[in-house]
FIZA-719461 format. One record per residue (C-alpha): residue in one letter; z, x, y. Coordinates in Angstrom, 3 decimals. Layout:
! residues N
+------+----------+----------+----------+
! resn !       c3 !       c1 !       c2 !
+------+----------+----------+----------+
!    A !        Z !        X !        Y !
...
+------+----------+----------+----------+
This chain:
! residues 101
+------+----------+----------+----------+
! resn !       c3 !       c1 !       c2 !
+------+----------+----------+----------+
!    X !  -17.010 !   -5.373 !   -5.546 !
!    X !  -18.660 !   -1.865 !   -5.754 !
!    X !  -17.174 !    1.153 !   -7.015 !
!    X !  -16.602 !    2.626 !   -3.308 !
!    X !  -14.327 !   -0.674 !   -2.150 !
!    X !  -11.757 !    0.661 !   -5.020 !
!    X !  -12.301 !    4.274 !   -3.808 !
!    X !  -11.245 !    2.900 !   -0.533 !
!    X !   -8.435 !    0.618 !   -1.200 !
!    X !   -6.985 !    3.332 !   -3.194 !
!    X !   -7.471 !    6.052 !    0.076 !
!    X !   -5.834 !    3.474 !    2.507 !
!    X !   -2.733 !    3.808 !   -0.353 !
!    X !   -3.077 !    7.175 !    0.493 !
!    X !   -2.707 !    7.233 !    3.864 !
!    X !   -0.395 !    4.118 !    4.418 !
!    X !    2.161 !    5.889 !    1.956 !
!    X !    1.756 !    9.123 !    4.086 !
!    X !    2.588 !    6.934 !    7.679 !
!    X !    6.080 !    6.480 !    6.350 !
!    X !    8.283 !    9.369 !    6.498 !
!    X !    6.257 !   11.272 !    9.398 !
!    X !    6.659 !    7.405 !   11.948 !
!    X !   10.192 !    7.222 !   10.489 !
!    X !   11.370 !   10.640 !   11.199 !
!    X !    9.230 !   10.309 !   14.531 !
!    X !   11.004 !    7.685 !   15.893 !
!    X !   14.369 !    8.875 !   14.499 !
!    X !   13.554 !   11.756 !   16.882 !
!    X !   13.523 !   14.401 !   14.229 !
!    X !   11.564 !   17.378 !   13.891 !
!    X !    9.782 !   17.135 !   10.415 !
!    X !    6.761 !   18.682 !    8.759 !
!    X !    3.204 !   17.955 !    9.193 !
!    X !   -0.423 !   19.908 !    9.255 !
!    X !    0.169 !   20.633 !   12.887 !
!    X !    3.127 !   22.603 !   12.501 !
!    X !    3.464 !   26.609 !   11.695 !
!    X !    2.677 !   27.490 !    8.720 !
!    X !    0.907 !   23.471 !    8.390 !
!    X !    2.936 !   21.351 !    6.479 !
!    X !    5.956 !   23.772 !    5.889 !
!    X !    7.059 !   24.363 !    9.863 !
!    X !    8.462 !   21.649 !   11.949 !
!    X !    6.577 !   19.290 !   14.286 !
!    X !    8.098 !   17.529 !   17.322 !
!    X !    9.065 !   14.053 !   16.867 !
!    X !    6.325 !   13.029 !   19.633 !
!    X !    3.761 !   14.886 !   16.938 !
!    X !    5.157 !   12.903 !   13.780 !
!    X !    4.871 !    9.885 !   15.511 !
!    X !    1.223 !   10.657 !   16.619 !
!    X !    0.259 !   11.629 !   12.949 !
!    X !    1.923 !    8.608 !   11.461 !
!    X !    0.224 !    6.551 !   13.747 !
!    X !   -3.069 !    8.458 !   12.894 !
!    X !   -2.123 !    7.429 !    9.427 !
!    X !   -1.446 !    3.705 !    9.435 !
!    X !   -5.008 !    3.611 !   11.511 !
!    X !   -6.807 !    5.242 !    8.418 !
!    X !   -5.058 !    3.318 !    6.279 !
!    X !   -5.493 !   -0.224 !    8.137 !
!    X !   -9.449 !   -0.071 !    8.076 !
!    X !  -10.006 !    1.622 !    4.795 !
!    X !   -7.814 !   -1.597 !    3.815 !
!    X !  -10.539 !   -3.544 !    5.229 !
!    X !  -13.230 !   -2.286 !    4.365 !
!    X !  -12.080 !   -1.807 !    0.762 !
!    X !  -11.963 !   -5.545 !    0.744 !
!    X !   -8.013 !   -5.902 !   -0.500 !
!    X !   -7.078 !   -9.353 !   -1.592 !
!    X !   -5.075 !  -10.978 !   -4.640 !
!    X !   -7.693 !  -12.394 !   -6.043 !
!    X !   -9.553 !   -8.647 !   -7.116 !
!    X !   -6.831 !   -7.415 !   -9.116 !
!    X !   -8.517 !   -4.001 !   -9.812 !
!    X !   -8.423 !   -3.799 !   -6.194 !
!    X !   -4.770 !   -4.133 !   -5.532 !
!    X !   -4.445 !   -1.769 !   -8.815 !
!    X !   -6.427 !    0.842 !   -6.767 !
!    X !   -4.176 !    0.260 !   -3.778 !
!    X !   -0.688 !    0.810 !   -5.506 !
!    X !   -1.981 !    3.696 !   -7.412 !
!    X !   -2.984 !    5.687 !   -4.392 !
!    X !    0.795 !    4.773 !   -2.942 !
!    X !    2.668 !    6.047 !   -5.801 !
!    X !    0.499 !    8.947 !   -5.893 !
!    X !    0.983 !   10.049 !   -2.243 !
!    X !    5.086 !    9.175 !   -2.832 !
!    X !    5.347 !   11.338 !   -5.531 !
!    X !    3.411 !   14.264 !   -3.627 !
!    X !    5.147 !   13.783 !   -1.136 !
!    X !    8.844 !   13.657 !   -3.022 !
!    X !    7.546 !   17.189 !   -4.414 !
!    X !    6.655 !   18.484 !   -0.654 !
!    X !    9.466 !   17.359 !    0.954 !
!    X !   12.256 !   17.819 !   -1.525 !
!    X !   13.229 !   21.487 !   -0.343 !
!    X !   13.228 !   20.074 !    3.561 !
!    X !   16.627 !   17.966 !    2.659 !
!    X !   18.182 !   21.451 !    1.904 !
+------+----------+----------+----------+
């Protein structure tokens, strides 16, 4: 594999972790942050937006998946992947922790 199938495995991470809590809270039909709200990621977004964005997200995520050539057999490759999940979750436990409040 090259060097840019890991950069990409480890983006789609990224991104997939990101779909969670903006689809979740989306469907759940609650408001919730994201880039499109005022001030970007610290106002509220509709639920229709958070859906939209998570959607956006798990699209991103799906083909850099493919393209970064993900499988069992290239360890280094799922490394890259689970990497860039835990470090979008614990961005994302950072921005979101004062939005519970």
């Amino acid at each position: 594999m090259k060097w840019y199938h890991y950069v990409m495995c480890f983006l789609a991470g990224l991104f997939l972790a990101n779909t969670v809590p903006h689809f979740i809270h989306g469907v759940s039909g609650d408001k919730f942050p994201s880039p499109f709200a005022n001030p970007p990621g610290r106002g509220l977004s509709s639920p229709f937006v958070n859906v939209l964005w998570g959607f956006a997200n798990m699209l991103a995520g799906y083909f850099l998946l493919r393209g970064g050539k993900l499988s069992r057999e290239k360890m280094w490759s799922l490394v890259a992947f689970f990497a860039g999940v835990l470090c979008m979750s614990i961005m994302l436990s950072f921005t979101f922790a004062d939005k519970a409040q």
